[in-house]
C-alpha positions in Angstrom: 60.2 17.1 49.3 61.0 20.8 48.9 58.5 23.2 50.9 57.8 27.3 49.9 57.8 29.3 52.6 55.9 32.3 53.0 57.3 34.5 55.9 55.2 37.4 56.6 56.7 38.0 59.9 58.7 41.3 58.6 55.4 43.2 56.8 54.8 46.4 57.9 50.8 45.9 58.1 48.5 43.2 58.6 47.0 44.1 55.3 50.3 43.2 53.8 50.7 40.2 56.4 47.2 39.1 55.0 47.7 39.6 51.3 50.6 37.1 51.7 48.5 34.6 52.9 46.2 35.2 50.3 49.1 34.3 47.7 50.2 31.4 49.7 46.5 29.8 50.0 46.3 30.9 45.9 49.2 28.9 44.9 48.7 25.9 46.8 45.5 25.9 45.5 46.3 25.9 42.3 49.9 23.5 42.4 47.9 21.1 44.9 45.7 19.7 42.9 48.7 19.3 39.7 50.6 17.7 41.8 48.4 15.3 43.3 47.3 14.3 39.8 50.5 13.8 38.7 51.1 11.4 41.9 53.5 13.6 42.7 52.0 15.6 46.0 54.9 15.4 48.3 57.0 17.2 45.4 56.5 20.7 47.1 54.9 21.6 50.8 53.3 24.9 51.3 53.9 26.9 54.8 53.0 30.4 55.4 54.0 32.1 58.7 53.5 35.4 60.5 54.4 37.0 63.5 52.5 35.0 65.5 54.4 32.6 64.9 57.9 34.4 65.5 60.3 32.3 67.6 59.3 29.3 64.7 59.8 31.9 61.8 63.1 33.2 63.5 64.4 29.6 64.2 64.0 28.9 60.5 65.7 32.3 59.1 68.4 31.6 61.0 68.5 28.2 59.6 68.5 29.3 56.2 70.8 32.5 57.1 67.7 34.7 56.0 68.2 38.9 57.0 65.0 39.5 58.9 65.8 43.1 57.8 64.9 41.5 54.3 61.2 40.5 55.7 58.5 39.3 54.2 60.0 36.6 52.4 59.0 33.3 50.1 61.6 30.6 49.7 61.9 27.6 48.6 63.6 25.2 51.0 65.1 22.0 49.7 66.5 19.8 52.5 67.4 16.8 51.3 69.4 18.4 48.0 70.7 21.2 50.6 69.6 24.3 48.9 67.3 27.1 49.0 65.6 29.3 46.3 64.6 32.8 46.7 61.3 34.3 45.1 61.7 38.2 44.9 58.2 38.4 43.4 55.9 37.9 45.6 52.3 38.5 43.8 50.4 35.7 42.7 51.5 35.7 39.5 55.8 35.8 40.5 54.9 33.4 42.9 53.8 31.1 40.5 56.0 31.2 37.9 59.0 30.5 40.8 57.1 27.5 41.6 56.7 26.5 37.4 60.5 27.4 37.1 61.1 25.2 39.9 59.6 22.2 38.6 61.5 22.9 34.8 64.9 23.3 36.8 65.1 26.8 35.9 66.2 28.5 38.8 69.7 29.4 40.2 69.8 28.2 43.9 72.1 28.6 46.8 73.4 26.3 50.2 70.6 26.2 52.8 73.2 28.3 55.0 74.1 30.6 52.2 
């Protein structure tokens, strides 16, 4: 199971905070529902954190050797294959195509630690 992270804890304003959300909420909504019908709904978990939740969010940046300085961020964290995938688009749109090139094996990833 691989899960996308959304990690709002670097945006500048809660607008920005909140319009991350809104793309996190969008895409599960919409890969959910594929994946479930395809019995395949543990293929990709959806998380979105902001600074609320910082000491978790800063726990897992570390983990994945993440620059806060490079904040908000979406990645795509696959533990048991040890690598991570980086989404530099983060509209809707970007969002969902990462997740679509995901599931082609499309995208160039990296170690967890990397």
């Amino acid at each position: 199971t691989a899960c996308l992270l959304f990690l709002a804890d670097g945006t500048t304003t809660d607008n920005a905070a909140a319009s991350l959300k809104q793309v996190a909420q969008a895409t599960a909504d919409h890969f959910v529902p594929q994946f479930t019908s395809a019995g395949t709904e543990d293929k990709v978990v959806f998380m979105y954190g902001d600074k609320s939740q910082q000491d978790l969010i800063s726990s897992v940046r570390e983990f994945l050797s993440l620059d806060a300085a490079k904040a908000p961020a979406v990645v795509l964290m696959d533990i048991p294959n040890g690598v991570k995938y980086i989404c530099e688009d983060f509209s809707q749109e970007g969002v969902r195509k990462f997740v679509d090139d995901y599931n082609a094996d499309k995208l160039t990833s990296v170690g967890l630690q990397e």
